[in-house]
C-alpha positions as a LaTeX table, in Angstrom:
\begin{tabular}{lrrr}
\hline
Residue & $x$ (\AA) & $y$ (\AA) & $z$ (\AA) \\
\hline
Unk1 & 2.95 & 37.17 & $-14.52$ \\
Unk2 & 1.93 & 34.52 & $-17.32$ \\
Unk3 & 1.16 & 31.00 & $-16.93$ \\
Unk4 & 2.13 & 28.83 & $-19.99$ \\
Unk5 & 0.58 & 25.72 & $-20.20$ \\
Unk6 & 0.88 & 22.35 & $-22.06$ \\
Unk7 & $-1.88$ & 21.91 & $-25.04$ \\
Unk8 & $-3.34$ & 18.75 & $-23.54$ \\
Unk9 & $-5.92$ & 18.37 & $-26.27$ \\
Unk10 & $-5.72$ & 16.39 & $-29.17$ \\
Unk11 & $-3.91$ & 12.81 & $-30.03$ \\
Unk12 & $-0.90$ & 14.42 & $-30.49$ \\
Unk13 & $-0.96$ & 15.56 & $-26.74$ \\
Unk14 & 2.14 & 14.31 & $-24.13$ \\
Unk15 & 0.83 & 12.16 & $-21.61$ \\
Unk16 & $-0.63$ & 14.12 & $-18.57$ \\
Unk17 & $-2.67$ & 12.66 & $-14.90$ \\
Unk18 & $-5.76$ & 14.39 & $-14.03$ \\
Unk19 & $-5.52$ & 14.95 & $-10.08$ \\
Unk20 & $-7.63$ & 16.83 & $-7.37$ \\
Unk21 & $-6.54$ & 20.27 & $-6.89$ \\
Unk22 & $-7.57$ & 19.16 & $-2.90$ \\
Unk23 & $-4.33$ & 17.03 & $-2.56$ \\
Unk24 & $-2.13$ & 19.58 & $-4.05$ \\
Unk25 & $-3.50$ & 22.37 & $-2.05$ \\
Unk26 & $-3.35$ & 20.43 & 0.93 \\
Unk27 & $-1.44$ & 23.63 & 3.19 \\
Unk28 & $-0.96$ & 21.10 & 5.87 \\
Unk29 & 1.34 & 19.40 & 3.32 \\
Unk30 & 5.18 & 19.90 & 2.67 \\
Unk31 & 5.64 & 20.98 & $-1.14$ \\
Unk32 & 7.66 & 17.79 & $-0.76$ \\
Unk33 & 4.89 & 15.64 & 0.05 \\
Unk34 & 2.64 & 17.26 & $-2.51$ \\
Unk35 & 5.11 & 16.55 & $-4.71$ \\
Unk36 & 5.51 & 12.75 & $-3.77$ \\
Unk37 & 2.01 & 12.33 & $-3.21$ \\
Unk38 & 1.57 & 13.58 & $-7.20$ \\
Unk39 & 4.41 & 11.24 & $-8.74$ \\
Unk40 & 2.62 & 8.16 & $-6.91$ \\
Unk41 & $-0.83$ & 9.27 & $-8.46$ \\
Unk42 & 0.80 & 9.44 & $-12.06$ \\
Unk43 & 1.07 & 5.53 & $-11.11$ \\
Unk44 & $-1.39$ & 2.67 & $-12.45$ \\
Unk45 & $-3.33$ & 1.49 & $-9.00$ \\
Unk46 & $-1.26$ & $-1.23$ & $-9.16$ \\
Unk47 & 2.09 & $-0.06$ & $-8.95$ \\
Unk48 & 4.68 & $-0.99$ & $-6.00$ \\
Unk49 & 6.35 & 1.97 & $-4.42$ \\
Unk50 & 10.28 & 1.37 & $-2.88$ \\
Unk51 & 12.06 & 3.65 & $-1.42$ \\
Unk52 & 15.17 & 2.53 & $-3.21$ \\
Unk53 & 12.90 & 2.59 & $-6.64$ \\
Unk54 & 11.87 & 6.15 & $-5.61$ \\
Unk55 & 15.30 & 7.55 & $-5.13$ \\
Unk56 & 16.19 & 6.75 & $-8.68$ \\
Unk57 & 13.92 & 9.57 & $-10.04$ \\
Unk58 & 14.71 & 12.11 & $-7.66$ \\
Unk59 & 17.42 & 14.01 & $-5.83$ \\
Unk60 & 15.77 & 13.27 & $-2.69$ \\
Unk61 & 17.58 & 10.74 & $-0.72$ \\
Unk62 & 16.33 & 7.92 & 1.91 \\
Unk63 & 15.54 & 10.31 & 4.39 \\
Unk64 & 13.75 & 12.82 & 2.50 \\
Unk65 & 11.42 & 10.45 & 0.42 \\
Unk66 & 10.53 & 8.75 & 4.33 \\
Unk67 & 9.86 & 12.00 & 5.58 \\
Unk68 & 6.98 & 12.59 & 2.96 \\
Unk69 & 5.75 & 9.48 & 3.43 \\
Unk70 & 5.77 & 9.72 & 6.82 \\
Unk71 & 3.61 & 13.15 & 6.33 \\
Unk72 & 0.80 & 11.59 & 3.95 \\
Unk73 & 0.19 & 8.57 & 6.50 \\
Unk74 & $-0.24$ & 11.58 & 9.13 \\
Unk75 & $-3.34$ & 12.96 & 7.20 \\
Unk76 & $-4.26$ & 10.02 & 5.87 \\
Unk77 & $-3.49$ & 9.98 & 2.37 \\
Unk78 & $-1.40$ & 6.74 & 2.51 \\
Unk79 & $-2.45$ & 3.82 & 4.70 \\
Unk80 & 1.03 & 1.26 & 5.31 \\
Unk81 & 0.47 & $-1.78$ & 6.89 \\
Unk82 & 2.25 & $-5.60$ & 8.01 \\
Unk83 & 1.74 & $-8.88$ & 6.84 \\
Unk84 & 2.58 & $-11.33$ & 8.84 \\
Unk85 & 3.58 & $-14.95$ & 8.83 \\
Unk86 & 1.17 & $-17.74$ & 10.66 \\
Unk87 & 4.09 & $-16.85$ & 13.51 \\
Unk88 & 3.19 & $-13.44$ & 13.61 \\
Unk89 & 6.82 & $-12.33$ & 12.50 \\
Unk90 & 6.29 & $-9.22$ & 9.88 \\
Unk91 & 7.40 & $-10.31$ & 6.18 \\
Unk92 & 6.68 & $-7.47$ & 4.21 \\
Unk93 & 4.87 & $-3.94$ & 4.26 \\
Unk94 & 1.69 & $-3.04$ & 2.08 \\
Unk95 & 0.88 & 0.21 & 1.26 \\
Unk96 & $-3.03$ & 1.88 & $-0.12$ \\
Unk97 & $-2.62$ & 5.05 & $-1.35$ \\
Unk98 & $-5.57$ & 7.44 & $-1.40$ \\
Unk99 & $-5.91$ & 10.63 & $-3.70$ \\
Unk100 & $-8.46$ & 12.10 & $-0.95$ \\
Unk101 & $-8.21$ & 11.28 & 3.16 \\
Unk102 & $-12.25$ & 10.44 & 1.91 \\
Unk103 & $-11.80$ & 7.83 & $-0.07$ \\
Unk104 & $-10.92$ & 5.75 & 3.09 \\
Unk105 & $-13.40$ & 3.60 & 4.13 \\
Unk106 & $-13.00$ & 4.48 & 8.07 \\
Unk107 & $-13.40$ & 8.33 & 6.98 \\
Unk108 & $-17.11$ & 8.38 & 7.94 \\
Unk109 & $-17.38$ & 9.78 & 3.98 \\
Unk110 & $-19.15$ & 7.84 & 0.78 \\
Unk111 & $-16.27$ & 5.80 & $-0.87$ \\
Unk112 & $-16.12$ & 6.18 & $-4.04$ \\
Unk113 & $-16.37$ & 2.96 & $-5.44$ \\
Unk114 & $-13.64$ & 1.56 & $-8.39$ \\
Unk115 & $-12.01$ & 5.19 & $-8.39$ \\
Unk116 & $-10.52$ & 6.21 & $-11.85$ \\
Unk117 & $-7.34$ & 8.28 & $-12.35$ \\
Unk118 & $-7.86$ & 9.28 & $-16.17$ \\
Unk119 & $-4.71$ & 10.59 & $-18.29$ \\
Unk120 & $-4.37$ & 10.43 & $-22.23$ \\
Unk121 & $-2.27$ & 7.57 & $-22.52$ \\
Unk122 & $-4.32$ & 5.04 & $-20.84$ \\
Unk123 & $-6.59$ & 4.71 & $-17.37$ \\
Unk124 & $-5.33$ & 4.16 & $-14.88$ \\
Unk125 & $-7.99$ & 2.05 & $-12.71$ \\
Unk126 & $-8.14$ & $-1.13$ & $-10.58$ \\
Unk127 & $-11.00$ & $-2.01$ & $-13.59$ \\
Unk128 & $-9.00$ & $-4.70$ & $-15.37$ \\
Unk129 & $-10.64$ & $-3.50$ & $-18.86$ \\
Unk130 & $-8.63$ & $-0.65$ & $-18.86$ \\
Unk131 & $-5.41$ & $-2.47$ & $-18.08$ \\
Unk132 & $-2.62$ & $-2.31$ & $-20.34$ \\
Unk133 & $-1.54$ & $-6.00$ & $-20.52$ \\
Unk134 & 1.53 & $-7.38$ & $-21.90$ \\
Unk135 & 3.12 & $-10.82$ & $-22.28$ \\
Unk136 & 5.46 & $-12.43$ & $-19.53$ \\
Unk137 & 8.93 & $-13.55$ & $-21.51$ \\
Unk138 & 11.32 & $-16.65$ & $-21.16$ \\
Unk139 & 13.90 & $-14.41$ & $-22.12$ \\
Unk140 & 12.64 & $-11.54$ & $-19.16$ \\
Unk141 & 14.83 & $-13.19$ & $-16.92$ \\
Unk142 & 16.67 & $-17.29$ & $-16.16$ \\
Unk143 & 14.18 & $-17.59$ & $-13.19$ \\
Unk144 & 10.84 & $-16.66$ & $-15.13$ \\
Unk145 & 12.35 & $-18.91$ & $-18.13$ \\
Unk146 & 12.24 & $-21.83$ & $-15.42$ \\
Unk147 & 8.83 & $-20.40$ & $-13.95$ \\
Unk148 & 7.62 & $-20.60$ & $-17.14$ \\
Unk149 & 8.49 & $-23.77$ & $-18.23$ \\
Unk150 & 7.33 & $-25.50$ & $-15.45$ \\
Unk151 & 3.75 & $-24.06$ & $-16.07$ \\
Unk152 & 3.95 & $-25.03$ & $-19.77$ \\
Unk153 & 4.65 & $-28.24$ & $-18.47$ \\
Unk154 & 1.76 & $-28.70$ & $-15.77$ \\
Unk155 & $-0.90$ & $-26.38$ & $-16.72$ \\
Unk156 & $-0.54$ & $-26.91$ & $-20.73$ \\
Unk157 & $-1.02$ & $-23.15$ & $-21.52$ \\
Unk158 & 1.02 & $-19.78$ & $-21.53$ \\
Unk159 & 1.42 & $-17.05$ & $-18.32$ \\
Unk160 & $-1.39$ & $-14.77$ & $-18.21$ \\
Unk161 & $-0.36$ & $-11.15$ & $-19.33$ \\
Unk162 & 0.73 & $-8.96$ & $-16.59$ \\
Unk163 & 0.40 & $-4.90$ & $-16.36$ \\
Unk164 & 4.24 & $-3.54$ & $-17.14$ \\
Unk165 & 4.60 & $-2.47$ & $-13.45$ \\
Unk166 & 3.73 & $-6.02$ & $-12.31$ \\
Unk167 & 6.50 & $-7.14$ & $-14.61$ \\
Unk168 & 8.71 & $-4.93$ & $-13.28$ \\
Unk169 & 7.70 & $-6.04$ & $-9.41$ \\
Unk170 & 8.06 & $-9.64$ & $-10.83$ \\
Unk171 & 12.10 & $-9.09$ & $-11.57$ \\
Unk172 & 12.69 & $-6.71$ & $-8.54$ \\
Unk173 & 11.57 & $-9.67$ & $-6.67$ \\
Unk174 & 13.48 & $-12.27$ & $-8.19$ \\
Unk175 & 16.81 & $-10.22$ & $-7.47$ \\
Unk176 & 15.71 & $-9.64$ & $-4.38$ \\
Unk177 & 15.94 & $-13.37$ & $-4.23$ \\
Unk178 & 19.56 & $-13.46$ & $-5.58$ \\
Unk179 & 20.50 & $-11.38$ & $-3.05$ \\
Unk180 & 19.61 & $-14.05$ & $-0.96$ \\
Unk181 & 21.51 & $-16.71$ & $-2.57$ \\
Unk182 & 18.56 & $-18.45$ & $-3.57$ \\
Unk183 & 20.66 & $-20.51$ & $-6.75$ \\
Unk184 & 18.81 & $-20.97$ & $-10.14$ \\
Unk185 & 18.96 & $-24.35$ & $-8.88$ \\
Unk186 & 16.85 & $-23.49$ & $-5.23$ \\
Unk187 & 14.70 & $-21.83$ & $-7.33$ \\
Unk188 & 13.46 & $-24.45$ & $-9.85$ \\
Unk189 & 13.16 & $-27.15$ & $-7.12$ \\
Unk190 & 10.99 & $-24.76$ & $-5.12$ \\
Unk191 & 8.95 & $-24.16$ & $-8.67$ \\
Unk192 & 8.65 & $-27.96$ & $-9.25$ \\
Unk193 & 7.32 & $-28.46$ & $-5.84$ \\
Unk194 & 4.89 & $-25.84$ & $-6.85$ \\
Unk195 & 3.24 & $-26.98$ & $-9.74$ \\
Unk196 & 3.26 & $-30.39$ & $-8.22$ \\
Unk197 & 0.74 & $-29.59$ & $-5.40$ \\
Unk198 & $-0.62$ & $-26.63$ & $-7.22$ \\
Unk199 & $-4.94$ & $-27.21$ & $-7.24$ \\
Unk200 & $-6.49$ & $-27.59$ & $-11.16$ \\
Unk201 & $-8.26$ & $-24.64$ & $-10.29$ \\
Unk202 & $-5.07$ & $-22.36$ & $-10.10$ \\
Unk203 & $-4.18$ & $-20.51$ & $-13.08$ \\
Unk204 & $-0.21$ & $-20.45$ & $-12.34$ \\
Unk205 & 0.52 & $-16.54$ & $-11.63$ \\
Unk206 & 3.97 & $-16.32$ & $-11.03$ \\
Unk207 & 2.70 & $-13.70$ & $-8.25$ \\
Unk208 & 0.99 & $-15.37$ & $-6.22$ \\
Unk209 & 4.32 & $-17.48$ & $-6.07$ \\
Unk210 & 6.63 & $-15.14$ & $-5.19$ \\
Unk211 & 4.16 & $-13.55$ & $-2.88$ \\
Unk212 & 4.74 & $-17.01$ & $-0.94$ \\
Unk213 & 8.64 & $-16.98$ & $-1.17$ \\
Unk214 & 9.59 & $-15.83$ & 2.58 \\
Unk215 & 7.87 & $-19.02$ & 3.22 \\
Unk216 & 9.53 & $-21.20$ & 0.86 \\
Unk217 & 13.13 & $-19.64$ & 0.55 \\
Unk218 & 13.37 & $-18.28$ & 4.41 \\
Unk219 & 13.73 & $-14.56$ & 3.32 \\
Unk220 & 11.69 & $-11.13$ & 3.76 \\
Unk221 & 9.57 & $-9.96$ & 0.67 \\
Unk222 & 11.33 & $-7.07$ & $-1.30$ \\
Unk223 & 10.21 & $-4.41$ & 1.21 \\
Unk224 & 7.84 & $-1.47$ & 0.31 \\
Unk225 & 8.96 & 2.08 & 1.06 \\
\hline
\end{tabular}
């Protein structure tokens, strides 16, 4: 039997994610959750993970894809949480994922501090020097257009640049939203009222905005896995 591999060397080389072998090896594991557990690696640290999202680049359905994740929160390789409201009522799910069960600070093992996941095309890291940043659009979406405006407006200077998967977490959020009902018009009054009490201080992230829009439009976050 022959193994034929990918040249990985070179500029010319397709982009590839260096991962443990540990993970991958893992025989308590399902070949399913290996698998899972290697697509969410070949993510920036960043990056949002939904079940509906996920199901778009697999034949796995619901089910499946929960049953995986289900089996890397077992042995510790994903850590899902709640955040709640000042009312205690559960608004949305976080997730941490972990390449090694070690990395977690409760492991009784040295974390590894600012872990980087290195592949040719960029590096992946929570260091923001090795983000790849881009510009936030009027013309991304109505709703950032009025975002956008309104920050112009107040705070006299553009959006800072956001990571592509933020961007992407940005829209999903925003139709989440519209699924809701919340009008174009609900939506700008809620972003005047924001820039009107927002401190000097604050640069304007449209995150940290819609992070805070259960509490302003009355509706769940756009749920995690």
């Amino acid at each position: 039997m022959a193994t034929h591999r990918v040249n990985k060397s070179g500029k010319q080389a397709p982009p590839f994610t260096r991962i443990l072998n540990a993970p991958l090896q893992d025989e308590r594991l399902s070949f399913k959750a290996r698998g899972l557990l290697a697509y969410m690696l070949s993510k920036p640290d960043n990056f949002k993970f939904y079940i509906d999202e996920l199901t778009k680049h697999t034949t796995e359905g619901k089910d499946s894809i929960r049953a995986g994740m289900k089996e890397l929160e077992q042995l510790g390789y994903i850590h899902r949480y709640p955040v709640k409201n000042e009312r205690g009522k559960i608004m949305s799910w976080e997730l941490d994922l972990y390449e090694s069960p070690s990395l977690r600070p409760e492991s009784g093992f040295p974390v590894v501090e600012n872990p980087t996941l290195i592949t040719n095309d960029y590096i992946i890291t929570n260091d923001k020097r090795f983000k790849r940043y881009i510009a936030l659009k009027r013309d991304d979406d109505p709703y950032i257009k009025t975002y956008l405006k309104y920050l112009s407006q107040k705070k006299k200077k553009q959006h800072v640049e956001v990571t592509e998967e933020q961007r992407e977490w940005i829209i999903n959020q925003i139709e989440h939203l519209r699924s809701y009902e919340v009008s174009a018009a609900d939506w700008e009054e809620q972003v005047k009222d924001h820039f009107e009490h927002l401190p000097k201080n604050n640069n304007g992230n449209i995150i940290a905005f819609l992070h805070a829009s259960h509490r302003r439009f009355d509706v769940g976050m756009y749920d995690q896995f």
